[in-house]
N, C-alpha and C positions, 0 to 999 in steps of 0.2 A: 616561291622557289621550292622546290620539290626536293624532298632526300636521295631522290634519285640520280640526281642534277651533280650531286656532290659524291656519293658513296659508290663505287664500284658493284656492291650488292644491297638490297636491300630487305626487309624481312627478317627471318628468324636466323638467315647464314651471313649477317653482317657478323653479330660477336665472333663467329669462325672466321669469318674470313680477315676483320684484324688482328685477330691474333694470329694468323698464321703468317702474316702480310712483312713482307722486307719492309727495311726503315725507309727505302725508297720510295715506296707505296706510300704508308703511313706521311712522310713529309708532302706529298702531290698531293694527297689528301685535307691534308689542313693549309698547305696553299693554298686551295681551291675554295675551302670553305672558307677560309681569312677575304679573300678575295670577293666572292658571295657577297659576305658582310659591309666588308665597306663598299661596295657599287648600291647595296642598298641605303646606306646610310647616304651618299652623295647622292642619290635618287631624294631622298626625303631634304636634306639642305637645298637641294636645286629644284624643288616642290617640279618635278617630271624626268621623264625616263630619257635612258640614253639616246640622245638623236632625237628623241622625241619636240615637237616645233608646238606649241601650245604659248598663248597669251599667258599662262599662270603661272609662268618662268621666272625664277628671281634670283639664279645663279648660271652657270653654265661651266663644266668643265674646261681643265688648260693641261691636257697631258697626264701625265705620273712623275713621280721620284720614285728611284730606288730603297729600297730600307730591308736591310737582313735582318732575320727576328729569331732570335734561341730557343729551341722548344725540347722539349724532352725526344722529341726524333729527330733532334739534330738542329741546323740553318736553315731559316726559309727565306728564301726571295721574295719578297712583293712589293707589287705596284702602287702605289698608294697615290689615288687620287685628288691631282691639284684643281683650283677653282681660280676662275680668273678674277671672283672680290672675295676680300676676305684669305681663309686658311684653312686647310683638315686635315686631321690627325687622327683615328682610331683612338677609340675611346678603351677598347680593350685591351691595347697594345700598351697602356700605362707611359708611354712615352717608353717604353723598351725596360721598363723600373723593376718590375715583377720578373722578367725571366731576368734581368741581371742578379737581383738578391738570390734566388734560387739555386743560380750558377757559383753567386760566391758563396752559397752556404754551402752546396757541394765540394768548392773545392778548398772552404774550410775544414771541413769532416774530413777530406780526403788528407791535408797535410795533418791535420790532428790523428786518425789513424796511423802515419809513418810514409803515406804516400811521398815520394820526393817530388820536386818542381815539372821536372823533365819527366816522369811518368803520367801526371795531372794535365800535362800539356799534350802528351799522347792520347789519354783517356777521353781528353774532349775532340781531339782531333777524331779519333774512333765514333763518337756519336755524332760527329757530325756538325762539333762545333768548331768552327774556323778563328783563327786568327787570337789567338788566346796565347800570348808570350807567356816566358819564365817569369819575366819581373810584373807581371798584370797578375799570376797567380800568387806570389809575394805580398801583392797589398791587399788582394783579397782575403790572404790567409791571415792578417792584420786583424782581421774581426776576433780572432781568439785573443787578443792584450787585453781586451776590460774583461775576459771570463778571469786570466791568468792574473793581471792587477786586483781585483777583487778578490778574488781567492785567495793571494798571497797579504794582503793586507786586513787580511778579516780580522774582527776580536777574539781570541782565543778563551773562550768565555762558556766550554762546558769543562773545566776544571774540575776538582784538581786531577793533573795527569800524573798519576802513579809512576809511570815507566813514561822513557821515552828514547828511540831507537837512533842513532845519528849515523849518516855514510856520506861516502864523498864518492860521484861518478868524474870522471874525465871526459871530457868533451874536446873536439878542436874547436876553432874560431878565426877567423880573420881578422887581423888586427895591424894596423898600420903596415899594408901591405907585405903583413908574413903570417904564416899559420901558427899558432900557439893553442899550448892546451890550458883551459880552465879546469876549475872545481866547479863543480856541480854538487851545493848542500842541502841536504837533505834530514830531514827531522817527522818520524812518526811519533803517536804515542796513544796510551788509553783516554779516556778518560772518564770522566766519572759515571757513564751509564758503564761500562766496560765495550764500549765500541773504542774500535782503532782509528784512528783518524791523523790524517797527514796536518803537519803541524806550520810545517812553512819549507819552503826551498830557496838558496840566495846562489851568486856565482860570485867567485872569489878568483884571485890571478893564483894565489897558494894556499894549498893546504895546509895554511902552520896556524899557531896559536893566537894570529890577531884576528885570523879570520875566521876560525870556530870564536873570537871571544864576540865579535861583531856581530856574530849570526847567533848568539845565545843572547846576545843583548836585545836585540828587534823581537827576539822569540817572548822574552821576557815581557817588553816592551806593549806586548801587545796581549798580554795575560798569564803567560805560562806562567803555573806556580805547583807546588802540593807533590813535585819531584821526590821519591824517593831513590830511585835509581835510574841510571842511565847506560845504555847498552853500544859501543862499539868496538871499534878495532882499535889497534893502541894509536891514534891520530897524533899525530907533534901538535904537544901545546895543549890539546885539547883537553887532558885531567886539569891544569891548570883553571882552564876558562871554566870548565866546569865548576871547581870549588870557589871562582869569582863572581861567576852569575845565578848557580845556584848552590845556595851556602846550605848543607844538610843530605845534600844528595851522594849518595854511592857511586861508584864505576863499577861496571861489570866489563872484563875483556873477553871478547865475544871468543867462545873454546877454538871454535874451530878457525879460527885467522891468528887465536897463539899455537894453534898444532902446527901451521903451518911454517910458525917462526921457529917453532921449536928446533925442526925439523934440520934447520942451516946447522945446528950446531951439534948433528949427530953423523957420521957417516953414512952412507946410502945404506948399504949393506944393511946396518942395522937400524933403521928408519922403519921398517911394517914393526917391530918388535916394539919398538919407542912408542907408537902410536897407540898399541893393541896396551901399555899397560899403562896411558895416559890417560885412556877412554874408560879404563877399571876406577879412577877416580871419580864419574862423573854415574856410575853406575848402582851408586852407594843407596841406600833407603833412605838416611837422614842425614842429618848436619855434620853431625858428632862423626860419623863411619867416613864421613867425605873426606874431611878434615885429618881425619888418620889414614887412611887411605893416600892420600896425596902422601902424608910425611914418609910412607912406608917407599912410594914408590919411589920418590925423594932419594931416600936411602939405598934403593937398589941400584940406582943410576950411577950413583957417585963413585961405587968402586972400578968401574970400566969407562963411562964416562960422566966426568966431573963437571965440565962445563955446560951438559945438560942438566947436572945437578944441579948446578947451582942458578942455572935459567929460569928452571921449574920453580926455586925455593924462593927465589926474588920475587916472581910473579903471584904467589898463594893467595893472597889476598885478593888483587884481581881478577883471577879466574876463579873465585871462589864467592862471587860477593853475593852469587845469587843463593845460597845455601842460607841467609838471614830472613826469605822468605818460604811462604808454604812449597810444601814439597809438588801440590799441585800444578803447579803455575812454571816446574823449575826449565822444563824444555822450552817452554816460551820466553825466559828472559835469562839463559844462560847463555845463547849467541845471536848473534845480526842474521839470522838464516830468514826472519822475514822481511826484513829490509834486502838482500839480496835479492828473493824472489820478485819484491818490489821494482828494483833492479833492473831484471833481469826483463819484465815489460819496460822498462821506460829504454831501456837500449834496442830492444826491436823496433820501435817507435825512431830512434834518432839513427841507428845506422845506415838508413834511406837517404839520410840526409847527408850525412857522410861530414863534411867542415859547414859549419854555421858563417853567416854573413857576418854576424853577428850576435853578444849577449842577451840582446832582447830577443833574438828570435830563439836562443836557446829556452830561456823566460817562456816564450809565447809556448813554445811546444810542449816543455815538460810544466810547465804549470799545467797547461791547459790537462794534459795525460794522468796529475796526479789529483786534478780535481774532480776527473770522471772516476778515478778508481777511490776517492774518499765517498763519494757517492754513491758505490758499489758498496762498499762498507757499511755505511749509514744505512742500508738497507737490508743485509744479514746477518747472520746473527752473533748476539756478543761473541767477542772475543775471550772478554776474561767474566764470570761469575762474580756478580756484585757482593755476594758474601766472600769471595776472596777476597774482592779487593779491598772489602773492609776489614778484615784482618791483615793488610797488608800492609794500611793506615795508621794502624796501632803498632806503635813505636814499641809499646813493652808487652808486647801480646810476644808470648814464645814463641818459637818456631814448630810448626805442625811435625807429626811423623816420630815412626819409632826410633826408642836407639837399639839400633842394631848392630854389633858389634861386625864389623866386614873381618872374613875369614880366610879372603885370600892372600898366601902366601907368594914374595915374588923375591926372588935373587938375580944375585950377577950373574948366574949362569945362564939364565933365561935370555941375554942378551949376547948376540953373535961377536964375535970378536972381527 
């Protein structure tokens, strides 16, 4: 059987001319040569050629069956060769095995990227794959639960994690034939190389205190220890869970989601003013400046308005907690800005998707998404300086940084009436 027999050109302008070649081409071309193969292979089990009348015969062809075959240019039709003793099958056709894994590795990548069901069923319709439903890409996209069950049940066993970051995404879901929203929990943190590393993910019906205490308990459960602080937004319940499951650890409330709270309890009008001398607290050189700083501003607030004053003065301790460590480190663990960011990929990832069948596939998807991007991590470079974060270990190790005396002056007048 000659290359000629099968290839449209042959020589030095085959590579040109496949590559130039429509998927149509391309597919009559590997029909052809599928087809090639097995007439030769049924030549060799029937020891003589087609039609051919020879004594040395010890099979004889009964027809074709059909059988479409998935290849990178798309569905091919072939005839595949019946025998009237016995049975044949293409040996390289794997019984269809090989292009099937292929296809659902694809269109696992595709829904782990954020592709939706109905776009995945397009995309194969486009190359030229037929007949592929919504619900056939559903259970192939099922290959991501042992990435996403493994990952979330691993032993959290590069300890101790210094810091660790906590938020709650909102998801829909279908559930007893009505749409509801879940929590979507979320846990980063350091640890002890100063790599960032995603700590676990759980879905909860509420965001309140049983279920931050549930999802710091499995956290625990499976290593988390050496907590010195913990960074998020003011969650219900959740300072609580904290001082139950990890007894030693700080709260930090993330600056920029108390600016936001602040914010309810000031007039619009004077809202950019409020901000600009809340942001002078966090701008200080050291601990000592910060801490005055705040009282000072404290003080300005309260003659015009009180009940930002006294918002800000309740909360000093919590927005302040990160000023107990080095001054290096302070924009990294004074708000959730990288858990946001974090965030902010796992919802491009799920807005494709629009309402979940279901928890588990919420599971399947953002596990799967937070264990390529701890992978991403695990791979560049520290996050935090392992000399910081051994001084950040040391409980009676001072805090770094000058005292600076902060010399901004701020009054009531500086605020719009």
């Amino acid at each position: 059987m000659a290359a000629g027999d099968i290839v449209p050109v042959s020589g030095a302008q085959f590579e040109e001319t496949l590559a130039s070649a429509a998927p149509d081409v391309l597919r009559a071309m590997i029909r052809e040569f599928a087809q090639r193969m097995m007439d030769a292979d049924v030549e060799v089990a029937c020891n003589a050629g087609y039609g051919e009348v020879t004594p040395d015969r010890v099979n004889s062809r009964n027809g074709y069956r059909r059988r479409e075959w998935d290849t990178r240019a798309g569905t091919v039709e072939l005839a595949i060769p019946k025998l009237r003793q016995g049975s044949y099958f293409p040996g390289f056709l794997e019984h269809r095995r090989r292009a099937e894994r292929a296809l659902a590795s694809v269109v696992a990548t595709s829904y782990l990227l954020g592709v939706s069901t109905r776009r995945v069923e397009k995309l194969a319709a486009s190359l030229g794959v037929t007949g592929l439903s919504k619900s056939q890409v559903s259970v192939m996209a099922a290959e991501l639960d042992e990435l996403a069950a493994g990952f979330r049940n691993r032993p959290l066993d590069a300890g101790p994690y210094t810091f660790v970051w906590l938020d709650a995404l909102t998801q829909k879901v279908r559930e007893g034939g009505r749409t509801v929203n879940v929590h979507c929990l979320i846990a980063t943190g350091v640890n002890a190389a100063g790599y960032r590393e995603i700590l676990g993910i759980d879905v909860t019906s509420a965001e309140d205190g049983a279920g931050w205490l549930a999802f710091l308990r499995g956290l625990a459960a499976r290593g988390l220890s050496g907590v010195a602080l913990v960074i998020s937004d003011d969650h219900a319940g959740l300072v609580n869970a904290i001082a139950s499951v990890l007894p030693g650890a700080a709260w930090q409330r993330c600056r920029a989601h108390y600016a936001r709270n602040l914010a309810t309890k000031v007039p619009k009008t004077a809202q950019p003013w409020v901000s600009t001398l809340v942001r002078t607290i966090f701008e200080q050189p050291d601990a000592a400046s910060v801490r005055a700083q705040h009282a000072q501003v404290t003080a300005a607030l309260e003659a015009k308005l009180p009940a930002a004053a006294a918002h800000l003065d309740a909360a000093r301790d919590d927005i302040l907690a990160f000023t107990a460590f080095p001054r290096e480190i302070w924009r990294q663990i004074w708000s959730n800005n990288p858990q946001e960011r974090l965030n902010k990929e796992i919802r491009r990832r799920t807005d494709v998707v629009g309402i979940f069948p279901g928890r588990e596939a919420i599971i399947r998807l953002v596990g799967a998404v937070l264990a390529e991007q701890n992978d991403e991590w695990t791979e560049s470079r520290r996050y935090m300086g392992l000399e910081i974060l051994a001084a950040c270990r040391k409980a009676d190790q001072p805090v770094m940084g000058q005292n600076v005396t902060s010399e901004a002056e701020l009054t009531a007048e500086a605020i719009p009436a």
